[in-house]
N, C-alpha and C positions, 0 to 999 in steps of 0.2 A: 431353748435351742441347743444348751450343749449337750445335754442327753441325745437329741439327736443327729449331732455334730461326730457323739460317740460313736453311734449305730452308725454311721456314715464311714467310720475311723475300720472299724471293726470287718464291718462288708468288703472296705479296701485292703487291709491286712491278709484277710482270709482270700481274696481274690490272688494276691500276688505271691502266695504258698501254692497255686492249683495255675495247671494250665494253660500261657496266655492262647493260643488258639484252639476252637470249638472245632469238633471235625463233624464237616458237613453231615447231615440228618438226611436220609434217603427216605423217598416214600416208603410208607408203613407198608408192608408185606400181604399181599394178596392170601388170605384166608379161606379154605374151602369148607365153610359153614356158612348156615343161616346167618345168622347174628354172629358178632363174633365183639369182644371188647377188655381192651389194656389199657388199666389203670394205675399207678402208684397209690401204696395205701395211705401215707401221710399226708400228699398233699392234695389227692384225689383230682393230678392231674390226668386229663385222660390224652393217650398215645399213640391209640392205635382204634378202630372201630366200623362197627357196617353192620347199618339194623339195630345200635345198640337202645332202641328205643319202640323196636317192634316187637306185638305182644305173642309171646312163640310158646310152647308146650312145656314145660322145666322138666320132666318127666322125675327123677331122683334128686336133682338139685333143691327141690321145694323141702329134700331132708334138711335143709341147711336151717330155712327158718322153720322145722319141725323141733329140731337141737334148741332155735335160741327160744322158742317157746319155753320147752321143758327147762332151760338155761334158767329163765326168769322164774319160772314156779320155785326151782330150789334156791334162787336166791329170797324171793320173797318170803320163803319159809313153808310154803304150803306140800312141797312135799319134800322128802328125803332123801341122798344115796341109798339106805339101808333099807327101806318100804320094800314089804314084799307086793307083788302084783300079782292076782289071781287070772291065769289066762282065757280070757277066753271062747268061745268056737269060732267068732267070726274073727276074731283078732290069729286064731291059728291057724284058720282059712284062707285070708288074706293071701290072693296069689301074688308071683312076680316073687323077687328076691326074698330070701329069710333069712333067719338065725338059726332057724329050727324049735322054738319053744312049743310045750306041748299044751295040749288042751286041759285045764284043774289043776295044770299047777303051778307053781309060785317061782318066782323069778324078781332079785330083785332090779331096783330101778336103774342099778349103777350096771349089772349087767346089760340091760335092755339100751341103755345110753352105747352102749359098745356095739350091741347087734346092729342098734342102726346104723351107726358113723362106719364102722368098719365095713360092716357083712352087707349095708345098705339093707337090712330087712324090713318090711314093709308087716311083717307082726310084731316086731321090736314098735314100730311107728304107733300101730292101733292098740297094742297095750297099755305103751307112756298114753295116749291119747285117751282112752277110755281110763284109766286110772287118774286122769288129770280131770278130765271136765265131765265125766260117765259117758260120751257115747264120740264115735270121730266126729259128728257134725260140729258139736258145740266148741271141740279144741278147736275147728279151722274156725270158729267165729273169733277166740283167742289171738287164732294164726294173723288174721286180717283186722285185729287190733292195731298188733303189733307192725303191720303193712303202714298203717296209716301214720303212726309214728314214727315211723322210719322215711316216711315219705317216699313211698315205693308206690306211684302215684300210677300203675299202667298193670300192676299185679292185685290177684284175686286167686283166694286157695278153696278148695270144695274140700279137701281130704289130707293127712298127714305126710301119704305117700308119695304123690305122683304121680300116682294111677290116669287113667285117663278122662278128660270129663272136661265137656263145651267150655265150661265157666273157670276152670283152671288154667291160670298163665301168669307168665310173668315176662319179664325184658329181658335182655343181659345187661343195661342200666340198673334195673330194682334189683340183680339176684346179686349184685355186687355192695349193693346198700345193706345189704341183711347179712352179707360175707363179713364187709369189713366190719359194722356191729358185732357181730362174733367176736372179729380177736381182736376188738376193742373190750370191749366190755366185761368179757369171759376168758380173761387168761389163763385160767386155773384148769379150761376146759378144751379153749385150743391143741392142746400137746395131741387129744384123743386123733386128732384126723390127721396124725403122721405116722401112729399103727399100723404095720403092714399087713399083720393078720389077727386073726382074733379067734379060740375056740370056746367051742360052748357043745354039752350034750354030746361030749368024743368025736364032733365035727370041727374042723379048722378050714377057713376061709381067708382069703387073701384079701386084702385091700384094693377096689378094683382101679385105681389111681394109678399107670405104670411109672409115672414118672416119681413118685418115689422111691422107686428101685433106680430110675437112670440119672437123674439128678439132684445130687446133695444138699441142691438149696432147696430143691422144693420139700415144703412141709402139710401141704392140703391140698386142694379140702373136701372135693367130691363130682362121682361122677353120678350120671345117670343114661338112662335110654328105654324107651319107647318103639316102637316100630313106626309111631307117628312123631316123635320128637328128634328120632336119631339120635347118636351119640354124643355125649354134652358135658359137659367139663370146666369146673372151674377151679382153679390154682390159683397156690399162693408160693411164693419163692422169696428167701432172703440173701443176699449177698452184700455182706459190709452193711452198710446202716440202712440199704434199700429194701425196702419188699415190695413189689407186684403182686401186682390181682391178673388173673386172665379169666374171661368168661368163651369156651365156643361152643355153640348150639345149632344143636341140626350138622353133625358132620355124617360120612356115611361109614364109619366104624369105628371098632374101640382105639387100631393103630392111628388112625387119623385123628381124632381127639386129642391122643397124644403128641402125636406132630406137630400139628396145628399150633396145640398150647404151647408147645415148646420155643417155635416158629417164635411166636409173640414175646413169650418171658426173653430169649435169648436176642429180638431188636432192643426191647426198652433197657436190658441192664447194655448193654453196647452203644447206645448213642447216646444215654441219656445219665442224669445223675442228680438226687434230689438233695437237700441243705436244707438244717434246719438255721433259721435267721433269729428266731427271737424265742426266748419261753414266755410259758401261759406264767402269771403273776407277775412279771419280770417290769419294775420301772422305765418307760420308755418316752416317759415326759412328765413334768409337773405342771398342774395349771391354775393357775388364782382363780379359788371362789369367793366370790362375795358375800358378805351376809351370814357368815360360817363358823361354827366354835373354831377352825382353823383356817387360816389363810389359803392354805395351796392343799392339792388334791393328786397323789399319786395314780397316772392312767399306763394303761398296758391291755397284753391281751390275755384275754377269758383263760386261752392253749395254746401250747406250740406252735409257732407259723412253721408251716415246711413250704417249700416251692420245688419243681420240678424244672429244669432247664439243659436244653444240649450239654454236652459234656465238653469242660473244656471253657464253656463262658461266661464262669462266673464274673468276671471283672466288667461285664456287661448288665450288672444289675444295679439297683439305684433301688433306696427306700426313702420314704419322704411321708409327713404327719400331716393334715388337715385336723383346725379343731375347729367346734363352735365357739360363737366371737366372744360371749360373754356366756359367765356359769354363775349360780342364784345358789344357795342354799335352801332348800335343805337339798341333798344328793344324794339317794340309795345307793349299796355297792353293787359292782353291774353294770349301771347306766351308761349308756351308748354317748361319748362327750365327743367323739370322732372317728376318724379312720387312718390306718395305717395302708400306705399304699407303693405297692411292689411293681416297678416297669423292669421287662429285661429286652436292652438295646430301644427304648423309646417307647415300647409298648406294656400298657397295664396288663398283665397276668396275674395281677392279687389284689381283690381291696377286703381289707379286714376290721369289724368295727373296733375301734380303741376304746375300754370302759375304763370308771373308778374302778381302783384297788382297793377301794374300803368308800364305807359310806361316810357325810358329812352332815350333822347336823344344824340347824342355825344356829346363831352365835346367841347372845342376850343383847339388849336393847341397848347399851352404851356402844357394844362392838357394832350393830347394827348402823348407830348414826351415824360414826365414824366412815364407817365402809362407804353411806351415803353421802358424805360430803367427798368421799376419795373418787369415788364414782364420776360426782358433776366434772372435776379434774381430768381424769381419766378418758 
């Protein structure tokens, strides 16, 4: 209890440095898109939304999980920045936006990583993609690997691009899932989708994101559009320790995407404000096992807890442990021994499993008996 007496100690200190009143939360802002969805990236509260789980056309946003595809091949090692890529005809074919790369010749992969994120080229796409798995079918089997891992339970990809086609869609719930994967995962490679322009072949192309030019916080991450999907936009923005996700889809031009998104980022950094509470490995109880080479068992969490709440009320949050009654040896590290649980003003906003910090093996048979006579006790 007194590690949790601490956390308790700690919540109150920090409350009484920040704001005592919350200033009223106005309804989230009328969006003129399809879909439209605002998220915090830490604590993946969501803020703002409409549709965000209707399955709608991504048209260039589907580049995002085309990046984290190609993202994972050169982490896994299978290919390289420096590979050159032979291009081509249908990869040089490919209509809709380019890079410009030409037909037999070589290009390599770090270049092609640029044509798509920047220039949004749709032969940048079919080149990584046939250089990855030889042909685009088999990279979107890749693509929708990766869907399922991510648990982007309402998307399905037929092509790298966007293009159009019955069986391609996604959410603006799933294209946030594969966003923030992105710059979770791939920081090395985030910086690429705050490039305003990009040339290649004595062509230079602008980034077609405008709010990279209007506002400083934002730093991604892509647009798209279709004449069937509309203008579509998704952004990331940081300001002090916060970042936002914006998703809006199906708007009816590239200035309204803009607006739109801006609309969103510009309510959630204004009413709202996220804190982080606890780190991932970080002691947050000790609990007796029985039967153990040791006594007591270090629990905490896996990662950072973050929460999202009005601005202004923190003093209105409260965290509090549940465990199981009794713990046995042996104990993997990992293991799920409780939950960590977050209310703000009476209501739960967070429950988080609390695991071992390390694993515990069982003790030997004299530690053993003892344990079992402290038990009948007990």
């Amino acid at each position: 209890m007194r590690l949790i007496f601490k956390a308790f100690l700690i919540l109150s200190w920090l409350s009484a440095a920040l704001p005592a009143q919350a200033a009223p939360v106005p309804a989230a802002p009328k969006i003129a898109a399809t879909g439209h969805l605002l998220m915090d990236y830490h604590s993946g509260a969501i803020l703002a939304e409409n549709n965000a789980g209707k399955r709608l056309e991504p048209a260039s946003l589907t580049k995002i999980m085309t990046a984290y595809t190609v993202f994972k091949e050169l982490e896994e090692g299978n290919i390289s920045l420096n590979d050159q890529v032979l291009v081509s005809k249908k990869a040089w074919k490919t209509p809709g936006s380019r890079m410009f790369i030409e037909v037999g010749k070589q290009v390599s992969v770090d270049d092609l990583i640029h044509g798509m994120i920047i220039a949004s080229g749709n032969d940048a796409c079919v080149a990584l993609a046939e250089h990855i798995a030889g042909n685009e079918e088999a990279f979107a089997a890749l693509m929708n690997k990766h869907v399922l891992e991510l648990g982007m339970e309402n998307t399905h990809f037929t092509n790298a691009t966007g293009l159009p086609d019955p069986n391609h869609y996604t959410t603006p719930e799933d294209i946030l899932k594969v966003t923030r994967a992105v710059i979770r995962e791939f920081p090395q490679f985030y910086p690429l989708y705050s490039i305003k322009e990009f040339t290649y072949n004595g062509i230079t192309q602008k980034n077609r994101n405008r709010l990279l030019w209007r506002d400083p916080s934002v730093d991604g991450v892509k647009t798209g559009h279709t004449e069937a999907a509309g203008y579509c936009l998704v952004t990331s923005a940081k300001r002090e320790n916060m970042r936002l996700l914006s998703v809006v889809m199906g708007t009816a031009s590239d200035s309204a995407r803009a607006k739109e998104s801006q609309t969103l980022l510009n309510f959630g950094f204004r009413f709202y404000q996220t804190h982080r509470l606890f780190d991932g490995g970080e002691t947050l109880k000790q609990l007796r096992v029985w039967k153990g080479e040791v006594d007591n068992l270090n629990l905490g969490l896996e990662e950072d807890l973050y929460v999202t709440i009005p601005r202004g009320s923190y003093n209105k949050l409260t965290a509090r442990i549940h465990l199981k009654d009794s713990i046995m040896a042996p104990v993997p590290r990992g293991k799920v021994l409780g939950k960590v649980i977050i209310e703000h003003d009476g209501e739960i906003i967070k429950e988080v499993p609390l695991v071992a910090l390390r694993g515990v093996r069982e003790g030997g048979i004299i530690h053993n008996l003892v344990d079992s006579v402290l038990m009948i006790f007990q």
